[in-house]
C-alpha positions in Angstrom: -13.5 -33.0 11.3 -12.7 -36.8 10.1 -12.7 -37.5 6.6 -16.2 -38.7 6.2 -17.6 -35.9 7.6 -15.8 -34.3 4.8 -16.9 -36.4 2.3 -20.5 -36.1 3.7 -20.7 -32.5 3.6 -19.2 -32.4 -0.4 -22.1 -35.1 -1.3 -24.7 -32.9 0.5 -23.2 -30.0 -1.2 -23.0 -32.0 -4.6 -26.4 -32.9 -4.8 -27.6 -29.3 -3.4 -25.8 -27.7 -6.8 -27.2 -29.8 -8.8 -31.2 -29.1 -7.5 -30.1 -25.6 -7.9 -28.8 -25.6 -11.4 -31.8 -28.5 -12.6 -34.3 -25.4 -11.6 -32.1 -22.8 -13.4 -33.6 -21.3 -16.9 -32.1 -22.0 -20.0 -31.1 -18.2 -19.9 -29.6 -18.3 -16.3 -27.9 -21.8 -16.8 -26.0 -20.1 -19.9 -25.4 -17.8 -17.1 -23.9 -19.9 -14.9 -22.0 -21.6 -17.1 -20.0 -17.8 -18.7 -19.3 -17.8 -15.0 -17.9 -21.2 -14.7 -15.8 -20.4 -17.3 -14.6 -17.3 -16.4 -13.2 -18.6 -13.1 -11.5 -21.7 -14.5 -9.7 -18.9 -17.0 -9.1 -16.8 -13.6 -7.8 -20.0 -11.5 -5.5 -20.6 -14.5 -2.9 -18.0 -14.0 -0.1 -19.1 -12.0 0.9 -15.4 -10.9 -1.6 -12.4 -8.9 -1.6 -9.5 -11.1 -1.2 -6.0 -9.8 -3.4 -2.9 -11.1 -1.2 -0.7 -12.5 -1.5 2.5 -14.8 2.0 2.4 -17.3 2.5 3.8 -20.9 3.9 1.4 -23.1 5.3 1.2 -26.8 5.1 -2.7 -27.8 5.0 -3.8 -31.6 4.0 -6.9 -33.5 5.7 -8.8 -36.8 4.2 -5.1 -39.0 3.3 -2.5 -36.6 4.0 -0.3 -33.8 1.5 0.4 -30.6 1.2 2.8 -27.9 -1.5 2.4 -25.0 -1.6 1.9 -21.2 -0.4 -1.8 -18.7 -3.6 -2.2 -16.9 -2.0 -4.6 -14.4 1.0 -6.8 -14.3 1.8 -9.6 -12.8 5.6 -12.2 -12.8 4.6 -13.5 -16.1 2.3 -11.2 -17.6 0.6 -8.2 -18.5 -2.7 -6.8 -19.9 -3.1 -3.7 -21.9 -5.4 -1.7 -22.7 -6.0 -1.1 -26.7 -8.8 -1.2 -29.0 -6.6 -2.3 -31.8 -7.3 -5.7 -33.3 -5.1 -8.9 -32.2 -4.7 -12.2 -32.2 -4.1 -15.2 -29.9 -0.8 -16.4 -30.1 0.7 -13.4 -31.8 4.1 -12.6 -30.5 4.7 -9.0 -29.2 7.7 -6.8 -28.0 7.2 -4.6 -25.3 8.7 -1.3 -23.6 7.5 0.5 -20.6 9.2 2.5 -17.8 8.2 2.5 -14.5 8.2 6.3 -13.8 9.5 6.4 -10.4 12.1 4.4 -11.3 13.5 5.8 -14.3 14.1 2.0 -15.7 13.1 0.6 -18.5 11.7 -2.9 -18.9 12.4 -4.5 -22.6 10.4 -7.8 -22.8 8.8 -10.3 -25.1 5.7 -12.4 -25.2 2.9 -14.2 -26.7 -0.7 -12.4 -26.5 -2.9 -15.1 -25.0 -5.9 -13.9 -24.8 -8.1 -10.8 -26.4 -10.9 -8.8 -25.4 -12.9 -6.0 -26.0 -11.1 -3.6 -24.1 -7.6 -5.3 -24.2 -5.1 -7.9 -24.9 -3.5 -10.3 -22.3 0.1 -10.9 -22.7 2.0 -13.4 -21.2 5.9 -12.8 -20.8 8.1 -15.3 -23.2 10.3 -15.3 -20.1 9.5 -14.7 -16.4 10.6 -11.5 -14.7 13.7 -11.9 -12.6 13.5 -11.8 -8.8 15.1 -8.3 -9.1 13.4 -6.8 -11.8 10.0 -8.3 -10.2 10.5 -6.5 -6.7 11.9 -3.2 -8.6 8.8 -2.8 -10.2 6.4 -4.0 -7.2 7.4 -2.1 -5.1 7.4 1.5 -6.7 3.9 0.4 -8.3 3.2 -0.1 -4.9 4.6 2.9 -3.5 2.0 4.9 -5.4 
């Protein structure tokens, strides 16, 4: 396909996306837009996260946590809690990976919160060893 094909077929597309969203509602248009953002936050992270099921005993500056890595990924984790956080707030975290009988020690920033959970992203990356170490045993399971 040359280039201008290309370019034709983004133009057609183009102006097809934008008759679609012109007859949107207000309502669906908000819609669209959550969804928009929601995969500009998704296309952000610069590592695939894996699903995963770990304890882990991380603190903040005053307190002390215990809940559950939801999946992980080279530089990050998200955990479930219902306990309040904040963006930016630095965290320590511990976890074992059972099969392993090794425990991780890490640090990071929490970069994001939701209802169900926090998103933590890892001050350092995981080396290449302790990255496969724990892909592979999650993967294992």
């Amino acid at each position: 396909m040359k280039k201008t094909d290309i370019l034709e077929d983004v133009n057609k597309l183009t102006e097809r996306l934008i008759q679609a969203v012109s007859k949107l509602s207000p309502q669906r248009k908000k819609m669209l837009d959550e969804l928009l953002k929601e995969w500009d936050r998704l296309d952000c992270r610069e590592d695939s996260r894996i699903p995963c099921f770990l304890p882990v005993d991380y603190s903040t500056r005053d307190r002390v946590y215990q809940d559950f890595i939801n999946n992980l990924s080279n530089g990050g984790v998200f955990i479930e809690t219902l306990s309040p956080f904040r963006v930016r707030q630095s965290i320590s975290l511990i976890f074992t990976v059972p099969s392993l009988q090794k425990t991780f020690k890490l640090s990071g920033t929490i970069v994001r919160t939701e209802q169900d959970g926090i998103g933590v992203k890892f001050s350092k990356k995981l080396t290449p060893y302790q990255k496969e170490l724990i892909y592979s045993a999650i993967s294992r399971k």
